[in-house]
C-alpha positions in Angstrom: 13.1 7.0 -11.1 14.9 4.8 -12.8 14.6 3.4 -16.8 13.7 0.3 -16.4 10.8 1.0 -13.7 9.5 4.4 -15.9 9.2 1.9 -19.1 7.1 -0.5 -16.8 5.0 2.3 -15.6 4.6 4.0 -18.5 4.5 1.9 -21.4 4.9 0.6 -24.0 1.6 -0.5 -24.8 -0.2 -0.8 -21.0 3.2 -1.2 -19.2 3.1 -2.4 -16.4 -0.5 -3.3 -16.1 0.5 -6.0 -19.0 3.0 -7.4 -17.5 2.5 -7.2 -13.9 -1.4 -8.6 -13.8 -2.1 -12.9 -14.4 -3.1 -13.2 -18.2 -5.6 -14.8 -17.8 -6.8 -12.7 -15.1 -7.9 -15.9 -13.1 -4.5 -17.5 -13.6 -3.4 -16.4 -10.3 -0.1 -15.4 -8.7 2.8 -17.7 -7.6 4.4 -17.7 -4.5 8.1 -17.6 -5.2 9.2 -16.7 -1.6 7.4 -16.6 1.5 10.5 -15.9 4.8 10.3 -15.1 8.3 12.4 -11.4 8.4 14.9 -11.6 11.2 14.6 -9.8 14.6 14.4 -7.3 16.3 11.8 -5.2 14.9 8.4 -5.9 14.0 5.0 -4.1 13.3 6.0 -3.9 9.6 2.6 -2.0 8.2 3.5 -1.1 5.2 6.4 -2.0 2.3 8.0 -0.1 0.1 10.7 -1.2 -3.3 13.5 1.5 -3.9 13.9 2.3 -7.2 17.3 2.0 -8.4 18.3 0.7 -5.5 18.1 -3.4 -4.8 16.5 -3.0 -1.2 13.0 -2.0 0.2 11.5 0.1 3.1 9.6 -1.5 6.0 7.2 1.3 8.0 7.0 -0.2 11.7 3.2 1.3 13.1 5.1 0.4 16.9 4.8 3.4 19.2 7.8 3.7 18.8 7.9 4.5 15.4 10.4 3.4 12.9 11.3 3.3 9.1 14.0 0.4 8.3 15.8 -0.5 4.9 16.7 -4.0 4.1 18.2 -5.8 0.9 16.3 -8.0 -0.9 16.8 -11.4 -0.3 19.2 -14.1 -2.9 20.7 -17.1 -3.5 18.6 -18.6 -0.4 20.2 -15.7 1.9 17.4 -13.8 4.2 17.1 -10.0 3.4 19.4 -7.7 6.1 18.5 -4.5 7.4 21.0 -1.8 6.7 19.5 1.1 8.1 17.3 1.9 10.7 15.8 5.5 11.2 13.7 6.5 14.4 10.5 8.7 13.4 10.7 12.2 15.3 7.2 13.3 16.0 6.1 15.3 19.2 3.7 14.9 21.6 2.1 18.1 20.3 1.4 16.3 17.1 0.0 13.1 18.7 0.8 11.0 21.7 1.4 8.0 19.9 2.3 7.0 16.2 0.8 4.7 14.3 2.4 4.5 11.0 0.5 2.5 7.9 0.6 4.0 5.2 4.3 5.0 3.1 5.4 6.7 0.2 9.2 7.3 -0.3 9.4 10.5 -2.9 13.1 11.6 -2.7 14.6 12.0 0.2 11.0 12.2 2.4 8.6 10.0 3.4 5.0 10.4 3.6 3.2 8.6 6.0 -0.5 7.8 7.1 -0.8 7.6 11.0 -4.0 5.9 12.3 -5.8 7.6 14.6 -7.9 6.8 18.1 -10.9 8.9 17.8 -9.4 11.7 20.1 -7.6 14.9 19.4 -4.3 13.4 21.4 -4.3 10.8 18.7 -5.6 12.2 15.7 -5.5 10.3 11.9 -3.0 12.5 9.9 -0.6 12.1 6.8 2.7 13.4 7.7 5.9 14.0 6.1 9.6 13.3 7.9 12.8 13.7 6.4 14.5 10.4 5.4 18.3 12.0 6.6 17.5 11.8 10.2 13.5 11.2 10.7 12.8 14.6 11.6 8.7 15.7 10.8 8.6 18.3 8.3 4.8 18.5 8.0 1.4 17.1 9.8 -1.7 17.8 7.8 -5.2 17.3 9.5 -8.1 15.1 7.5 -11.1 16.4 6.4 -13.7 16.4 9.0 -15.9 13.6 7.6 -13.0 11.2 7.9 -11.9 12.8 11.4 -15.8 11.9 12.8 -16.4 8.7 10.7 -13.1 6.7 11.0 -14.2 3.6 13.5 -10.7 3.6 16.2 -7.9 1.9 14.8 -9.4 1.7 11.9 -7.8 4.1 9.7 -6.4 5.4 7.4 -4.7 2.6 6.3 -2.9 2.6 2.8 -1.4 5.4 1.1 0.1 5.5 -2.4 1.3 7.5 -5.1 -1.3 8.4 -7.5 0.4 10.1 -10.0 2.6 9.0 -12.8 6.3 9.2 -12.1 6.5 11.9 -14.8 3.9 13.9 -13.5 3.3 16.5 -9.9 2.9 14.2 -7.1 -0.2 13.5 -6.1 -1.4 11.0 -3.4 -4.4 8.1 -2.8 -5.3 7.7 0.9 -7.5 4.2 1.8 -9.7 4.0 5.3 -9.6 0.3 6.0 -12.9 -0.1 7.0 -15.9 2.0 6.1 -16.6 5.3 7.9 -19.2 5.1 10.7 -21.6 7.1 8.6 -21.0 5.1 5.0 -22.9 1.8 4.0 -21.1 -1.4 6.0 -19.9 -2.8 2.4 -17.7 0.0 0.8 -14.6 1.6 2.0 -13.3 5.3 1.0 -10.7 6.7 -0.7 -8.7 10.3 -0.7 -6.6 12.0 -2.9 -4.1 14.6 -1.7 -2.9 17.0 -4.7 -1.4 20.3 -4.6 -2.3 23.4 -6.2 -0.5 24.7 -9.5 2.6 26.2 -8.0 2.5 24.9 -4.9 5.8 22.3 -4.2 5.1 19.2 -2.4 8.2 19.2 -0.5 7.3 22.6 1.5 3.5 23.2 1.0 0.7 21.2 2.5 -1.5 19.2 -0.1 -5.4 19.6 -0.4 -7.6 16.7 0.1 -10.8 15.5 -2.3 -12.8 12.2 -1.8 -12.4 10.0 -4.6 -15.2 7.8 -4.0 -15.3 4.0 -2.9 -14.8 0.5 -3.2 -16.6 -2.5 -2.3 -15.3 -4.7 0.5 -15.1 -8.7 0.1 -18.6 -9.7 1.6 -18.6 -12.0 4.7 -18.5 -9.0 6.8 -15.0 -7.7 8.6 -12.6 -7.4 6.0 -10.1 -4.3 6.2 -8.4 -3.1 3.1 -4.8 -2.6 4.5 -2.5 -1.8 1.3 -2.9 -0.3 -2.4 -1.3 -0.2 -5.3 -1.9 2.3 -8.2 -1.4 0.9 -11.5 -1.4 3.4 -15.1 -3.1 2.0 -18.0 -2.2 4.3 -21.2 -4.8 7.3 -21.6 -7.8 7.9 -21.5 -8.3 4.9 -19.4 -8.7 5.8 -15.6 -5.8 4.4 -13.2 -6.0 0.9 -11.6 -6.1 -0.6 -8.2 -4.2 -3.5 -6.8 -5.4 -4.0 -3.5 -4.7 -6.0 -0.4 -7.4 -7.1 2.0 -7.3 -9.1 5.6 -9.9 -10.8 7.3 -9.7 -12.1 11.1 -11.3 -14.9 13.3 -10.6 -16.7 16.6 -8.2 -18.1 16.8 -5.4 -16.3 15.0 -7.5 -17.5 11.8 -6.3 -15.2 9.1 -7.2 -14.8 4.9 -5.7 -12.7 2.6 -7.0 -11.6 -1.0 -5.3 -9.0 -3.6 -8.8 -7.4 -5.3 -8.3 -5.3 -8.7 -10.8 -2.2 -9.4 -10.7 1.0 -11.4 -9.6 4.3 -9.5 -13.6 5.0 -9.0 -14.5 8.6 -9.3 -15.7 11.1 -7.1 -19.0 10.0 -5.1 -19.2 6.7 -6.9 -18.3 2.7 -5.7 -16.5 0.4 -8.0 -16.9 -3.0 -7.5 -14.0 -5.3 -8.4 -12.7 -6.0 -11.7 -10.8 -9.5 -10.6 -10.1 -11.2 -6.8 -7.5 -14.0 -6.1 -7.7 -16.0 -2.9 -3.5 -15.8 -1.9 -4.3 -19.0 0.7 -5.1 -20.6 -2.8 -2.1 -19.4 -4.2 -0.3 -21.1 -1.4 0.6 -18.0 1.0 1.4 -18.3 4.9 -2.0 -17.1 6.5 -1.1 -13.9 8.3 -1.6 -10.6 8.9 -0.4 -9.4 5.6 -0.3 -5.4 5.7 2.0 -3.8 2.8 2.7 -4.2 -0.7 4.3 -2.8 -3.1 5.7 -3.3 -6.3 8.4 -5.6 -6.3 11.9 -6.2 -7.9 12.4 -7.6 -11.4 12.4 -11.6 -11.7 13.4 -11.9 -15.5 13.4 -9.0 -17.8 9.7 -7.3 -18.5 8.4 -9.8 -15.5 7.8 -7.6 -12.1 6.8 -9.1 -9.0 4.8 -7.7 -6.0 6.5 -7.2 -2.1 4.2 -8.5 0.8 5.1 -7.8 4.2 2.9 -9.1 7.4 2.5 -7.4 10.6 3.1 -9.4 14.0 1.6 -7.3 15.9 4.3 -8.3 18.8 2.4 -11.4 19.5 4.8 -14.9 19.6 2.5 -16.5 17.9 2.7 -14.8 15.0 5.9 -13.9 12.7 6.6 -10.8 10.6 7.3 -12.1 6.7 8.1 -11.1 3.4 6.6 -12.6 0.5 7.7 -12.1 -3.0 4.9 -13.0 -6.0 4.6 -13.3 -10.0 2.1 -13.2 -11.8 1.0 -16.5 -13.9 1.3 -16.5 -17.9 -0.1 -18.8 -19.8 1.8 -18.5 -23.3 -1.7 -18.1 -24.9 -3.1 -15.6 -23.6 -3.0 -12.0 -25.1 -3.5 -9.1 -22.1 -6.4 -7.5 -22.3 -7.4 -4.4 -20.6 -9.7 -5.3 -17.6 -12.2 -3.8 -17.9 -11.9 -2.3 -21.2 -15.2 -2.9 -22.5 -17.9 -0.8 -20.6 
């Protein structure tokens, strides 16, 4: 981790949840790029910045599975891949991948895999070695979400949950609600490990971390997170990114802000922002991620879009700010109840 991404985590004041939010709130984001990525590839599900480094990680959720650095694009030049690395995962573990979810911790990659509602092609989160794509672990989800995730459906978004100073700990997102759970909220997981226990051999433990409420109009499917660290005592914060579909290839796109709800309970959302408004390329937007520094103490967010192989659709990256007005003191949302 480097300095300059710990200080926006972690402070001073609220960090990163100061500088990365609109203040106002309802200010909005700006678009400052919104690019077709170049062939071949495609399936991008999920997005991921390296720290340190000035280039991000695309998760392909093809069969064939795939994880693919690029540099971030400049000076009007389109961002290159520079690596590509073929996911290793046997049959035995399921018969098909479907990578969505991505977190990059070291040299491994964890990785949510949506499943099919059969044991061939189980949901999992799995870890592979970022050296040569090898899996090093495949750890089974609880029952509940095993029986109630819809096919295709889940899970969708994984993050890191922790504080980059602190054990690693990980936030798992259905995208739509479980079969069993009301049609207006979707679920959330936490994977943590055990005092002792070391992420990069042992297997995590899972615990439900309650719910949020889905955009109303029916059919919306949370496909991305982002976990944001107010200073203590006040609970984390979610950036998230929802879709919503129609015939034909009719597609809207809103980031939704709540607080990390806790166990058994449903947090509504603190803020929502139309990105059509904002003047984003309707598509199937799937990852984000925190983005690369604009000016100094301004972050920006990474978008990247799925194509789901169909040529009438094109995978993109979208880079975003949030707006300032030069009046407007950050508050923390929220802060009041």
């Amino acid at each position: 981790m480097t300095d300059w991404l710990q200080a926006l985590l972690l402070g001073p004041g609220w960090g990163l949840v100061s500088q990365l939010l609109p203040c106002p709130l309802n200010a909005g984001w700006s678009v400052e790029q919104d690019l077709a990525l170049p062939g071949p590839g495609g399936g991008y599900s999920a997005i991921q910045m390296e720290p340190g480094r000035q280039r991000f990680w695309l998760l392909s959720d093809l069969p064939e599975g795939e994880l693919s650095a690029w540099t971030l694009p400049s000076d009007g030049r389109h961002p290159d891949r520079v690596r590509s690395l073929q996911l290793q995962v046997p049959p035995s573990v399921t018969q098909q991948l479907d990578g969505e979810g991505l977190v990059i911790e070291g040299d491994q990659a964890w990785i949510a895999t949506e499943g099919r509602r059969s044991r061939e092609r189980a949901p999992q989160l799995l870890r592979v070695s970022l050296s040569n794509g090898e899996l090093q672990a495949a750890v089974a989800l609880p029952p509940a979400w095993q029986q109630g995730l819809a096919s295709n459906a889940g899970p969708e978004s994984l993050a890191r949950l922790s504080r980059s100073n602190a054990p690693l700990a990980l936030l798992m997102a259905a995208e739509r609600p479980l079969l069993h759970d009301p049609a207006d909220q979707v679920r959330l997981l936490r994977w943590a490990w055990p005092a002792g226990r070391d992420p990069r051999r042992d297997p995590p433990q899972a615990h439900e971390q309650g719910a949020l409420a889905a955009p109303a109009g029916g059919q919306w499917g949370l496909t991305d997170l982002l976990v944001l660290h107010p200073p203590k005592p006040h609970p984390p914060l979610l950036l998230t990114l929802w879709r919503h579909y129609a015939d034909p290839l009719q597609w809207s796109n809103q980031l939704r802000l709540y607080r990390l709800p806790a166990p058994q309970h449903l947090e509504q959302p603190l803020q929502q922002w139309d990105l059509q408004a904002s003047g984003l390329t309707p598509e199937n937007w799937e990852g984000l991620s925190l983005g690369p520094t604009l000016s100094p103490g301004q972050p920006s967010l990474l978008l990247v879009s799925d194509d789901n192989r169909n040529p009438f659709q094109t995978s993109r990256l979208a880079r975003l700010s949030p707006r300032h007005s030069s009046h407007c003191t950050p508050e923390l949302p929220g802060s009041s109840r």
